[in-house]
C-alpha positions in Angstrom: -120.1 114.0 140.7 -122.2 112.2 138.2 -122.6 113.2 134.4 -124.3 111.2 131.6 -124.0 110.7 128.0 -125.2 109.2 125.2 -123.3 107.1 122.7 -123.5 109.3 119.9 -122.4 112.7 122.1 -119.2 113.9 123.0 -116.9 114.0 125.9 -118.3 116.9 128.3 -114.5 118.2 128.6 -115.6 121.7 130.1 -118.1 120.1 132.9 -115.2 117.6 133.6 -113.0 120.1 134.1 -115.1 121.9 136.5 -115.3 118.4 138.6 -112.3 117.9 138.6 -111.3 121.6 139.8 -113.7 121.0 143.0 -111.5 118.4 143.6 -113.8 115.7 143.3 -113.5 112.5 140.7 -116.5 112.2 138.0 -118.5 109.1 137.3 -119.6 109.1 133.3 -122.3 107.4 132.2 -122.5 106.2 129.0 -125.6 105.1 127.4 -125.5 103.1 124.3 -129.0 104.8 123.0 -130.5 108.1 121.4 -132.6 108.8 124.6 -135.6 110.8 122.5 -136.5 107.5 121.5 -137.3 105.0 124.4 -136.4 101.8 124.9 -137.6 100.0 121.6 -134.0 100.9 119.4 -133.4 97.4 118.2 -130.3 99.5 116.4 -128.7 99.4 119.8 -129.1 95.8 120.6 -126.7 94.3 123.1 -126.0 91.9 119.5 -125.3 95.0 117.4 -122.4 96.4 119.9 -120.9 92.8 120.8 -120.4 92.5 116.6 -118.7 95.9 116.3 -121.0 97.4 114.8 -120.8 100.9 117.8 -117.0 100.6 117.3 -116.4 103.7 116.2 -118.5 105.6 118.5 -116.7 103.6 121.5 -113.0 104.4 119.5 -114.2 108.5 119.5 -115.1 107.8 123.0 -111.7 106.1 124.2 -109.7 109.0 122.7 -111.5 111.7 124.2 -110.8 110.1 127.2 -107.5 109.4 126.4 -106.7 113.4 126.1 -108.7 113.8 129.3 -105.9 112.4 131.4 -107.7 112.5 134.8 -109.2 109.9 137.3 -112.5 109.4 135.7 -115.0 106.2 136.5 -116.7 105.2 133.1 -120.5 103.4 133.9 -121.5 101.4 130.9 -125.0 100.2 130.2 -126.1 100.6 133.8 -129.3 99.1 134.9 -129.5 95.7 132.4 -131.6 93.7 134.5 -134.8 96.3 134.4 -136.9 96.9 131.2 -136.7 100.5 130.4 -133.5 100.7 128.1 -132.8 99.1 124.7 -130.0 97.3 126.8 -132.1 95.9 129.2 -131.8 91.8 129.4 -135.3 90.9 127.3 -135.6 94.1 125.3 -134.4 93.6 121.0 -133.8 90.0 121.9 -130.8 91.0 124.2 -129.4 88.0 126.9 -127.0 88.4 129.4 -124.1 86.2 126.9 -124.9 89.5 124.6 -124.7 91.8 127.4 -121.3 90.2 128.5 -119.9 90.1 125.6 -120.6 93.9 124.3 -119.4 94.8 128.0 -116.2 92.7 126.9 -115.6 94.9 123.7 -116.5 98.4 125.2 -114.2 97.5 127.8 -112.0 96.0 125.3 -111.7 99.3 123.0 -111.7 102.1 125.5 -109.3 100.6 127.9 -106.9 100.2 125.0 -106.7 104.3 124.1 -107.1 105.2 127.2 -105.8 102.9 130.3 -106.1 105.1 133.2 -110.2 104.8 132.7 -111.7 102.9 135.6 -115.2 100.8 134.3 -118.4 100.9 136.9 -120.9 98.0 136.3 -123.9 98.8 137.8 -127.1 96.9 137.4 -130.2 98.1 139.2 -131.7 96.8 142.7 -133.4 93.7 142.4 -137.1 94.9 143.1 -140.5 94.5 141.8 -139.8 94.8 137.8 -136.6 93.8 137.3 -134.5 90.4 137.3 -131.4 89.0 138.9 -128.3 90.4 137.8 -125.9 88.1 138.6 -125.9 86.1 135.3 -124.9 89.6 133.4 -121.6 90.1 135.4 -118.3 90.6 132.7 -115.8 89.5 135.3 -113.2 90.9 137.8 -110.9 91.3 134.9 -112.9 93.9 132.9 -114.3 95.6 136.1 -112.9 98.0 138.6 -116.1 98.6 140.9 -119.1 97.5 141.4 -122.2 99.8 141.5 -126.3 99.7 142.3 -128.7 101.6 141.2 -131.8 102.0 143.6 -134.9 104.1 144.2 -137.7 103.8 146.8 -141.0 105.3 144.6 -143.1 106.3 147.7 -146.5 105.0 147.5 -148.4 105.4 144.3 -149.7 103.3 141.3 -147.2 100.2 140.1 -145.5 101.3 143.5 -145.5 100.7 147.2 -143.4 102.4 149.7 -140.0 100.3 150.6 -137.6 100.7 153.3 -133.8 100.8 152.1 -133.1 97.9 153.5 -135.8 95.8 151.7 -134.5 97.8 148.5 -130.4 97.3 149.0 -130.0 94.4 151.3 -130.3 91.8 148.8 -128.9 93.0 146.2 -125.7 93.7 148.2 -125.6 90.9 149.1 -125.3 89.0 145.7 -122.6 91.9 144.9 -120.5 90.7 147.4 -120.9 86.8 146.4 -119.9 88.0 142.7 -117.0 89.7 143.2 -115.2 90.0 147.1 -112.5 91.6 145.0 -114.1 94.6 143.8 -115.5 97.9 146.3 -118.8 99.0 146.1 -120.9 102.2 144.6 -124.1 103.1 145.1 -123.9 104.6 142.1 -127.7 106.2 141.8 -130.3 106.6 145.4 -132.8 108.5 146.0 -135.9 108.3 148.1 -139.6 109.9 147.3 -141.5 111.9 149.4 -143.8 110.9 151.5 -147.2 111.0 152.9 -145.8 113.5 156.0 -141.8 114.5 156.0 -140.9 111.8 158.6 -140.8 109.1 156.5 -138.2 110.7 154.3 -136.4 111.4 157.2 -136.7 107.9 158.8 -135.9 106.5 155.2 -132.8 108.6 154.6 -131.9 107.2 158.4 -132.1 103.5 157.2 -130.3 104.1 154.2 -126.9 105.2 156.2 -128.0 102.0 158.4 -127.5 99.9 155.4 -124.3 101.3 153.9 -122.4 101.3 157.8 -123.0 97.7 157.7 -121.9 97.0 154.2 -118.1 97.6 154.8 -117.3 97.2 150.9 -120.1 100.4 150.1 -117.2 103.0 149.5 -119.4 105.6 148.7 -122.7 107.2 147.1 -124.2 109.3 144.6 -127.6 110.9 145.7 -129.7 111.6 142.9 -130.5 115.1 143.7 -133.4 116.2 141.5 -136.8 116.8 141.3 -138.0 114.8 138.1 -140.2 111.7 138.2 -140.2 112.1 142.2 -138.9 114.8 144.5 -135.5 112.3 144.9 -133.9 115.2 146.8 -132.2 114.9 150.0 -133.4 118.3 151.6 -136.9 117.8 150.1 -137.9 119.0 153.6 -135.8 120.1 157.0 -136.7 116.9 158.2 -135.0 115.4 155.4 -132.0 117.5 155.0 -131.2 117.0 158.9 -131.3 113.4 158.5 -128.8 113.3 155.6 -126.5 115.8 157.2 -126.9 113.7 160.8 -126.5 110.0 158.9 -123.5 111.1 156.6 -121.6 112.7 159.6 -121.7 109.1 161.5 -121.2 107.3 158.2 -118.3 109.2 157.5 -116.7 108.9 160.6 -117.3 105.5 161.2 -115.8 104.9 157.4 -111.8 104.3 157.0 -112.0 107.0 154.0 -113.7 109.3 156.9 
């Protein structure tokens, strides 16, 4: 299960602890932002948390952690190579050195207080608006899984409608030619609605096509809301067969099935 946070909040203990009693391990996002104010927040420049200057935001963080002493996944700064965060590669000046390097410290000061954290790099799919990731990746020593972010926007304006494999392919692709060391996460998918509830449902098929031939996809996280898009899954009984019928045969075919 996926939760998100700010820099400036703190650890969700009660919510993890309901995860963790449904026996399932949370993925934390953490956002080096205040998210009322966009993506223009030069005071979170990649620059700014390379020189220390979040430290003790990311030492509160650590310990929080530290007394949570459960399997959690920790997402930093997720989606660098798009435009829409105060992170993002371009945005304040940022680069990829900067974004390596405040990678390096987060990593640096939360891994010290609390060891049993495991760190999710995630950038988004390489699509129309973003860039490459690949210069932006810390290193196998400071990461634990690889994750990708990626959303198929249904046909509107500043979007056209794109299969999953023309969304993931690629960008899988160049995951595995980073790192063949480190598993894989789709670590944020979901799929708009279409112009009849077929094309969901034929989308939500290609997408378990794509992850059953990526052996190093261990798993996903469907974003299941209704917010920019209807992302949901079971949008429509069309839709909510095909993810019940694709996730049965992925997970069988899987070796964690």
């Amino acid at each position: 299960m996926h939760l998100f946070a700010a820099i400036p909040d703190s650890l969700p203990v009660a919510t993890l602890d309901l995860i963790r009693g449904s026996e399932a391990t949370p993925i934390l996002t953490l956002e080096p932002w205040d998210p009322s104010k966009g993506s223009d927040q030069s005071f979170f420049s990649l620059a700014t948390i390379a020189a220390g200057q979040h430290d003790s935001d990311l030492s509160r963080w650590g310990a929080q952690l530290a007394a949570w002493p459960y399997p959690v996944l920790l997402r930093f700064a997720q989606e660098m190579n798009g435009t829409w965060y105060p992170w993002s590669i371009g945005t304040s000046q940022n680069t990829s050195d900067d974004y390596r390097a405040a990678w390096s410290r987060m990593h640096s000061i939360i891994r010290d207080k609390a060891p049993h954290v495991q760190f999710v790099w995630a950038p988004n799919a390489i699509t129309e608006g973003t860039r490459d990731f690949t210069d932006c990746y810390p290193g196998d020593g400071v990461v634990d899984y690889l994750g990708l972010d990626g959303y198929n926007w249904g046909q509107s304006p500043g979007h056209q409608w794109q299969s999953a494999q023309k969304l993931f392919s690629e960008s899988l692709e160049a995951l595995g030619k980073l790192s063949s060391n480190r598993p894989t996460l789709i670590t944020e998918v979901g799929c708009a609605d279409g112009t009849t509830p077929n094309l969901k449902a034929e989308w939500i098929t290609d997408f378990f096509r794509v992850i059953e031939s990526a052996p190093s996809v261990l798993g996903f996280i469907w974003f299941q809301m209704d917010k920019e898009r209807d992302w949901r899954f079971n949008s429509s009984p069309a839709s909510t067969e095909s993810f019940r019928s694709g996730l049965a045969r992925w997970m069988s075919s899987s070796p964690l099935g």
